[in-house]
N, C-alpha and C positions, 0 to 999 in steps of 0.2 A: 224729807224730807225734810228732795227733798229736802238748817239755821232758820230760826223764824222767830222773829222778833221786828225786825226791822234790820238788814245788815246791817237770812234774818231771815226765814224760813223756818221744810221746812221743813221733802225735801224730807221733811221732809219732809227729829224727824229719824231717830231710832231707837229705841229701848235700850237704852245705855245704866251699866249698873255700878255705880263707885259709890264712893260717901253720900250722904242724904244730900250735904249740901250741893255737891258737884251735880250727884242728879237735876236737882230739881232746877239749877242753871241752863247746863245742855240741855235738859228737854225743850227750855222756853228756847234758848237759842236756836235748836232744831227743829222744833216743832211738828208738824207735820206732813213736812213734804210728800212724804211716801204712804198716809195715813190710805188701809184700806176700808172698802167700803162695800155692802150687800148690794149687791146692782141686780137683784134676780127679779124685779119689777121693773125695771128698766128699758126704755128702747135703745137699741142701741145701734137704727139709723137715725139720720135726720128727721126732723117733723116736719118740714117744708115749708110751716104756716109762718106767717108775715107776724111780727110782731102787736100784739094791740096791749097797749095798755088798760090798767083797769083806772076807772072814772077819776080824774084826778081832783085833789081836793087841797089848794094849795096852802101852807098853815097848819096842815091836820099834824097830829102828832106822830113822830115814826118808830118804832120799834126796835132794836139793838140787841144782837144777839156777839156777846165776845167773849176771848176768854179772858182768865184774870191779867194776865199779859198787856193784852192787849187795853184794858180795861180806863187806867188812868191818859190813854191816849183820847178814848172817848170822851171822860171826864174832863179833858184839857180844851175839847173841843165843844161843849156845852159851855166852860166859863168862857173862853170865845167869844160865844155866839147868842148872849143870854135867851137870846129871844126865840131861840131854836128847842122847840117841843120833843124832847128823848125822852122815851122810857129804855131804861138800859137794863140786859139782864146780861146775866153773865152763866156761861155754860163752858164746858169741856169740849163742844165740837170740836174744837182745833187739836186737840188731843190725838196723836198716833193712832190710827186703829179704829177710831169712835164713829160708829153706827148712826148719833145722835139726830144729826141734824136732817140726814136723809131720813132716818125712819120717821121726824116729826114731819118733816113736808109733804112723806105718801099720807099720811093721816092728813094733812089738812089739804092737800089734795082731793081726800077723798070726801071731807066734808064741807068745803068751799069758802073756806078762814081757819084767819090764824095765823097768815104767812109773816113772820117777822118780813121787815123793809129792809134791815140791811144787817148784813152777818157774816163773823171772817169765820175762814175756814181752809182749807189745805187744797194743794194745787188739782188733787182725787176727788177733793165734794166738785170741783168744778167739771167732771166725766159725766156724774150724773144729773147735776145744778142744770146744765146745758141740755138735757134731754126730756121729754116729758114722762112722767113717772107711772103714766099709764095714757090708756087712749084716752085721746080729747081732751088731755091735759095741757096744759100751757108748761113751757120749762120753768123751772121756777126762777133760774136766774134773765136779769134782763141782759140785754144786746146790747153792753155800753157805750160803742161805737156807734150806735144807731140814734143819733140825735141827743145822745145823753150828753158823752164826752169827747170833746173834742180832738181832732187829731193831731192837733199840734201837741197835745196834753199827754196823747199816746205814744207819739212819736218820742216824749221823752224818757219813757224808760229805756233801762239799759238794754242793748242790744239782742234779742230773743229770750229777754224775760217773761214777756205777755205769750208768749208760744203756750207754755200750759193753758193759762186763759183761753186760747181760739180754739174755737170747733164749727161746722158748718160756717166757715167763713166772717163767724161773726166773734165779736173777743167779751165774755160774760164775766171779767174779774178785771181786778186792777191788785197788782202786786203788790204787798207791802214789803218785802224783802227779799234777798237773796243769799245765797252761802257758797257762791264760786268758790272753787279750789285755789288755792298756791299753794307753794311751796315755806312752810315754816322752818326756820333755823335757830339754833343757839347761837349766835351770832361772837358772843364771848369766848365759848367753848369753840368757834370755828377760826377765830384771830390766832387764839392761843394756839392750836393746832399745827397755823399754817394752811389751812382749807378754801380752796376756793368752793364758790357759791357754785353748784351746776345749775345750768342753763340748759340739758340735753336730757332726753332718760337715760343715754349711756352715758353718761358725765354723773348721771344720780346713781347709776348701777356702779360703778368704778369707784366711785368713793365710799357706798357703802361697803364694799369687799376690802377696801382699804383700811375703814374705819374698824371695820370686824377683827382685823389684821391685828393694827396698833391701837386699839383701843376695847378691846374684849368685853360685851355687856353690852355698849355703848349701839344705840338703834336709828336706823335713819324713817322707818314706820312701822308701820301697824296694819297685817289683815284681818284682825281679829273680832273687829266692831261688826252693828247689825246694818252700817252702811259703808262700809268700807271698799265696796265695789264702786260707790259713785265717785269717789276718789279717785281709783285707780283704773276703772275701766270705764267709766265712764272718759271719764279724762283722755282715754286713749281710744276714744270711740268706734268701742266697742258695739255693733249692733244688737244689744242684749233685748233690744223692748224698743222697737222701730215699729211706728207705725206708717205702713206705707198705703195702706189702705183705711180711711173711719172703721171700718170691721175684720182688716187682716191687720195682725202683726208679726215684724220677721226678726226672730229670732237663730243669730248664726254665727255661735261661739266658736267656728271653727274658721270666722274670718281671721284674715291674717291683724288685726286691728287687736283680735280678742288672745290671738295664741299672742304675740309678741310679748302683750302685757303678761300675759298667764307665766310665760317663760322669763322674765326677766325676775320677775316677783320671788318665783321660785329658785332662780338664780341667788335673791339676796336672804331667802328665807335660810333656806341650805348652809351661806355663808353667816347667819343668826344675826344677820345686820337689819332684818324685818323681822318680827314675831307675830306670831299667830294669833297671839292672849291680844284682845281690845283694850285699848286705852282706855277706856272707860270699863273695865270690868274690874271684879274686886279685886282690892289688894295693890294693883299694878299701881297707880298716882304713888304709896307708900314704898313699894318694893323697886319699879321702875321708872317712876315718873321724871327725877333727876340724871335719867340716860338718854334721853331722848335730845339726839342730835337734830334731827331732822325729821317733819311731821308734813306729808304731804295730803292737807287736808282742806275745810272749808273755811272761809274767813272770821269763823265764829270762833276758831282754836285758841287762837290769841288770846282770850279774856274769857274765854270759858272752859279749856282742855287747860293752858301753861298758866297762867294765873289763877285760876278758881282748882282747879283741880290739883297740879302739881308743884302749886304754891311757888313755881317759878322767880325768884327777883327779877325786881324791875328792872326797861335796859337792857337787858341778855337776850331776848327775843326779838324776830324779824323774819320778814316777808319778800320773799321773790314772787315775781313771776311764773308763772303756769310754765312747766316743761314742755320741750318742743322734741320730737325726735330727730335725729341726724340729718340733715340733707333735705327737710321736708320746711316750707316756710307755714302752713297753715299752724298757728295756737287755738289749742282746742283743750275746754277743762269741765271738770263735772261739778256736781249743786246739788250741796247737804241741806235739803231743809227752804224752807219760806213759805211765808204764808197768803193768803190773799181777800180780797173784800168784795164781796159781792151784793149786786142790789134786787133786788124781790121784781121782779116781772110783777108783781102784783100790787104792790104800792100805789095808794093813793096819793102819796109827795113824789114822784118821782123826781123832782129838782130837789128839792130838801135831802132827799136819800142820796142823789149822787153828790151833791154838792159834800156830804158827810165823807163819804171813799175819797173822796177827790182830797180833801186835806187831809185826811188824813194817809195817804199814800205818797202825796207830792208838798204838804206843806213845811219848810222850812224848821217851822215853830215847835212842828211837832217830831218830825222823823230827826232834828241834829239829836236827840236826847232818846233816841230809840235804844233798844237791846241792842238790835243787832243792821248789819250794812242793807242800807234802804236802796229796792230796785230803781227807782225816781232816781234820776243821773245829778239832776239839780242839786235836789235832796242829799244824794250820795255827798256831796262836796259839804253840804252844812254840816252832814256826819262828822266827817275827817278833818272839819276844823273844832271838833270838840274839845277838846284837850282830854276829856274822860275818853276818851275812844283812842287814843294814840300817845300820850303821854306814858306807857305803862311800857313801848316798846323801844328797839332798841336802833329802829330806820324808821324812816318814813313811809309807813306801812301804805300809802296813797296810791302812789302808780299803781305797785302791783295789783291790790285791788280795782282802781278803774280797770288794767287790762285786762284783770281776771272775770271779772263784769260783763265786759263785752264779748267773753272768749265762750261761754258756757253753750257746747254744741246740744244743738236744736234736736238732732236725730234720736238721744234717750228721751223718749216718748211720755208722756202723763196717759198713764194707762186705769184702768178699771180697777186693779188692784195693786197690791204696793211690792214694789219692784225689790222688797227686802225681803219678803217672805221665803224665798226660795235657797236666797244667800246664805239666810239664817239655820234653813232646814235641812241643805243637802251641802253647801260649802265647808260651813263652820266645821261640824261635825268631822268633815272627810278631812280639815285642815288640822283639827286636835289627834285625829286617829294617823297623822302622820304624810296621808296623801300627799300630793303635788297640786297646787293648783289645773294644771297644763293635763293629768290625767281627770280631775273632777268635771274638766269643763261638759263634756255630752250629758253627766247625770245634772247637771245644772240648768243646761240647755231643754233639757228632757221637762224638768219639773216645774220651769218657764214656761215653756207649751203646754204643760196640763193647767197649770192655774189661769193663762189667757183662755184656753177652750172652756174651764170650767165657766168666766166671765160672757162667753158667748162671743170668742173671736176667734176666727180662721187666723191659722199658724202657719209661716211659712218659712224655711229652713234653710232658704237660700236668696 
């Protein structure tokens, strides 16, 4: 997850490996959308019980749990706010993968304090934030729907970005960012050409094979990363991690959604117009990074894959819109990454704690100067009149990301565990050894249903 920052996720939000400095950028941009998490104390139906707050104390000091990232956002909102009582720590929860922040709250769970008031964390802590971590527990995230924040306030995020947030009906985060897909281009490299922009996947498939053709080397993507399914199959909604039941989920690579993409892919991999090695893996920014025609990835690539990484000039890069298939009118794209803020069910300021999410996910002040593209639709627009956010490319990178925004389909699911693990373990592997995508798909399918059962979810296949 899963760009995070602020587009901006998070998502995930995948273990990406190039130069120190490239790293340590994508990670923040990525962050942890897809971070997994121990859910083996976990319920994992509903708890049915009504919300109660704990004894409110209005004034008290609130607690802050972020990461470094995130960190000077806080910071920005204490000078604010002088008179606002934060203790701030700063932790790795949001980190890919990190255990942290669940394992601290079954411990104070278990001993009745200690619950930080307000803590970001990846769109997975909110699977088990939402549940209670043992009997007679209280979830630890609150119901921020529920008299906290208002709907007009919810209503403003971008279009099924709060979907991770909800579970039993009620929405326990507030997004800080998102990493919708488009379509990235050399825009230079495409004039010079002759190339038009595709608008189809068969208009992206056609041109890769073209480009393979008359320009040898020369790549229009990348399956090679440890999130590169959300790109592309997500994007092509794929039922890979559908949850259609709170305790089933259906997994069914053999829908026509999942072969299509499977088979086109392999189409341009064969014609070596797609490559297998991740953009972010060693060596590639140095060796390949200046062939990279075309980059169908999250909105976070821009300033953090073509400028930070492949040291791209300014100018020469730009953003379409999310690909559409032939003949079909729905837009639909996947989401690298984002992060999100949650408030303590147990908080004695409950207003002071929400009031803290609250700007800093929708306020102006704070999200134009974020990492990365902020889910807050408002916020989104303060973004993209930064001039640090869009002066570095070579269009007006705007539209596409609003559309892309509002296009990120709802059905790949925020699951228990993180939707890369299986890509990384049974895909990657079968993609270096040569396979096809279009033949890996069942062993892929396979190791998706052992790690949901392992989570405690009925798998279903159709």
């Amino acid at each position: 997850m899963r760009s995070s920052g602020s587009p901006r996720a998070a998502r995930r939000r995948a273990v990406v490996r190039t130069a120190a400095a490239a790293v340590s950028l994508a990670t923040a941009a990525l962050l942890a959308g897809c971070a997994s998490a121990d859910t083996s104390t976990q319920s994992s139906s509903s708890s049915g019980a009504a919300f109660e707050p704990a004894r409110q104390k209005d004034g008290s000091e609130i607690t802050v749990w972020a990461d470094s990232t995130r960190l000077p956002a806080v910071q920005a909102y204490q000078k604010a706010h002088p008179d606002a009582k934060l203790k701030i720590v700063t932790y790795d929860g949001g980190a890919d993968g990190s255990t942290y922040l669940q394992s601290k709250v079954q411990l104070f769970d278990r001993t009745g304090s200690g619950w930080p008031d307000v803590v970001f964390g990846s769109p997975t802590d909110v699977t088990w934030a939402s549940q209670p971590t043992k009997s007679g527990a209280q979830p630890f995230a609150a119901p921020l729907d529920d008299k906290l924040v208002g709907q007009s306030t919810l209503d403003g995020f971008a279009k099924g970005s709060l979907t991770p947030c909800q579970f039993n009906g009620h929405t326990y985060c507030l997004r800080n960012d998102i990493a919708q897909v488009v379509l990235w281009y050399n825009k230079s490299l495409m004039d010079k050409w002759g190339y038009q922009v595709p608008t189809t996947w068969e208009q992206y498939e056609a041109l890769g094979k073209k480009v393979a053709q008359e320009h040898p080397g020369y790549l229009v993507g990348s399956v090679g990363d440890t999130n590169s399914h959300e790109s592309y199959f997500w994007s092509g909604q794929c039922p890979a991690f559908d949850l259609v039941k709170p305790d089933t989920l259906r997994t069914d690579l053999q829908d026509p959604h999942c072969t299509r993409t499977a088979k086109l892919l392999d189409s341009l991999i064969d014609a070596k117009a797609v490559t297998t090695k991740g953009f972010f893996s060693q060596g590639f920014a140095k060796d390949s990074g200046n062939k990279v025609l075309m980059a169908y990835g999250p909105s976070w690539y821009g300033q953090y894959l073509f400028k930070a990484a492949f040291k791209t000039p300014a100018k020469q890069i730009a953003a379409a819109p999310p690909l559409t298939w032939q003949g079909e009118s729905t837009v639909a794209t996947g989401n690298v990454g984002g992060g999100v803020w949650m408030v303590s069910s147990h908080s004695a300021d409950l207003k002071a704690s929400t009031d803290l999410v609250t700007w800093l996910t929708t306020s102006d002040a704070n999200q134009a100067s974020a990492p990365t593209y902020p889910a807050y639709t408002k916020a989104a627009q303060a973004w993209l009149a930064n001039p640090a956010n869009s002066d570095y490319f070579a269009n007006d990178v705007g539209p596409a990301f609003q559309k892309a925004a509002d296009a990120v389909w709802t059905d790949w699911s925020n699951t228990r565990f993180s939707d890369s693990t299986a890509w990384s373990s049974v895909v990657l592997p079968a993609l270096t050894a040569g396979k096809t995508l279009t033949a890996t798909l069942p062993a892929w399918q396979q190791e998706i249903g052992n790690e949901a059962k392992a989570q405690g979810y009925k798998v279903a296949t159709k």
